[in-house]
N, C-alpha and C positions, 0 to 999 in steps of 0.2 A: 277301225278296230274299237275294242270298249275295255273298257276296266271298271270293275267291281269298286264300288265307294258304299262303307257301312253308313248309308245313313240312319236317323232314330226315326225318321217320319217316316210313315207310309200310310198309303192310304188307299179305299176300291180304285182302281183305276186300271189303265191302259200298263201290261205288265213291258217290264224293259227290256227285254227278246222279240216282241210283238214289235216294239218300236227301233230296234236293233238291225231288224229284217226289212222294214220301212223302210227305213233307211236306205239300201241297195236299191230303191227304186227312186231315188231323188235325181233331176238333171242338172242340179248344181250345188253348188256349196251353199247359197241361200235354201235350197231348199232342203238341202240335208239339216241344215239348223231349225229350219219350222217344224220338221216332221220329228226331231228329237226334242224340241221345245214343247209339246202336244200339251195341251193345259192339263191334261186328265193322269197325267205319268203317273204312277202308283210308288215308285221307289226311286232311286237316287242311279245317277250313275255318271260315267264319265266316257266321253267319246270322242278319239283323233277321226277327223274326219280332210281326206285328202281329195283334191282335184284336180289331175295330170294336165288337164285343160285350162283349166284358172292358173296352174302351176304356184297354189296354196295349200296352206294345211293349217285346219285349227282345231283346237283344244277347246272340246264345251263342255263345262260342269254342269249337271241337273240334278237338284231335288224335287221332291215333287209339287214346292212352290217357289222355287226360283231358278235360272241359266243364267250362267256366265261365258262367255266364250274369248278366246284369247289367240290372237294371230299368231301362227309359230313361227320365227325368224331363226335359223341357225337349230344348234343342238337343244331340243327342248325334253325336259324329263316329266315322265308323273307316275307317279303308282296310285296306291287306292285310297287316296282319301281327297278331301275339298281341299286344293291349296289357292284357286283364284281370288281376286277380290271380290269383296263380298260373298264370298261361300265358306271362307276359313270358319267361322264362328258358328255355321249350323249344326244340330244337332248332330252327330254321327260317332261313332264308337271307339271313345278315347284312347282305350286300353289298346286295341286291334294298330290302330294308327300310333303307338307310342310306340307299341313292339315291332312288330311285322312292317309294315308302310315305310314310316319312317327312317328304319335301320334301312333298307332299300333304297328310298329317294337320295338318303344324305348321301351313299355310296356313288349313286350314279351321278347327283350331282355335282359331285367334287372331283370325279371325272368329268363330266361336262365344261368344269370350269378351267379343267386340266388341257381340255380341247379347244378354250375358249381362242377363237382366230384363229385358228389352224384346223378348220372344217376338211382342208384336204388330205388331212391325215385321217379323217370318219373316214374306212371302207369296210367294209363287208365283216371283215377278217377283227379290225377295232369293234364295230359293235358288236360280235359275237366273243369277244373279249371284256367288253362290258357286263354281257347279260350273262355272262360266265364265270362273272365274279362272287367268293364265297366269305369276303368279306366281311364282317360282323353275325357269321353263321349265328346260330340257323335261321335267321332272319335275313337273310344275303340274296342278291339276287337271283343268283340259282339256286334253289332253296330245295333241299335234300331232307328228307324224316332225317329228324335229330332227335334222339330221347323222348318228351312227351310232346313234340312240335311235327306233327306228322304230315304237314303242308307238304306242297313240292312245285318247282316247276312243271307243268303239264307242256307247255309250248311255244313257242318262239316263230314271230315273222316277222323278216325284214322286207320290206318294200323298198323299191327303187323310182323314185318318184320322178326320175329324169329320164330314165331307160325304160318304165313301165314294167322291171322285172320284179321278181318276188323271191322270198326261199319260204318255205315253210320246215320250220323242223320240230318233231315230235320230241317229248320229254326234256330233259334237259340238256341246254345248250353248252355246257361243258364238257359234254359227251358227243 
């Protein structure tokens, strides 16, 4: 999956839907990180990339001159902005990340720290109570047109990285 990261750089290059769809053609999780690593990226972005087979998942940041990538161990959060080492401090759009991002990450992370060692309480029903949370609206994770903040959730997928299943659900997950 990807998440949107405002970065400031950009540059001609390889767009991040072009490398997004690359992507699905990788045979492993080494290669899923080369092919998101591309020297040529044009923009910034952020990608969980999972492997039922390796039975890992990580967390790679990219700009379009540098990747981080972070092994996810247990309940891991991110929204849209650089939070790994070395990426916090690159260019990318303060305001967006003070507002929006932020109020989101802290929500989900304080749940996450709520779930810390007790992963067998994460099922299905807990994370769609997460991302259903309205929390610090209108910047909350299910994020609803509020007054001049016209945002919104568009979509929600949970993956089952043990079972191989999936849900997909359309608009927002409090619904």
């Amino acid at each position: 999956t990807t998440n949107y990261i405002g970065g400031l750089d950009v540059r001609l290059g390889v767009p991040r839907y072009v490398i997004s769809r690359a992507v699905l053609d990788a045979g492993s999780l080494e290669e899923a990180v080369a092919t998101v690593s591309h020297p040529l990226r044009a923009f910034s972005f952020h990608y969980n990339l999972g492997s039922r087979t390796e039975g890992r998942i990580l967390s790679v940041e990219t700009s379009v001159d540098a990747v981080a990538t972070h092994e996810v161990d247990g309940l891991y959060v991110h929204t849209n902005h650089f939070r790994l080492p070395g990426m916090e401090e690159l260019p990318q759009d303060r305001d967006y990340v003070r507002t929006s991002s932020m109020s989101r990450f802290r929500v989900l992370e304080a749940e996450a720290a709520r779930l810390h060692g007790r992963l067998e309480d994460l099922d299905e029903e807990a994370m769609i109570g997460m991302l259903s949370s309205h929390e610090l609206a209108p910047y909350s994770p299910c994020r609803h047109p509020e007054g001049e903040v016209t945002g919104k959730t568009l979509g929600s997928v949970l993956f089952d990285m043990g079972g191989g299943g999936h849900r997909i659900c359309h608009g927002n997950p409090c619904r």
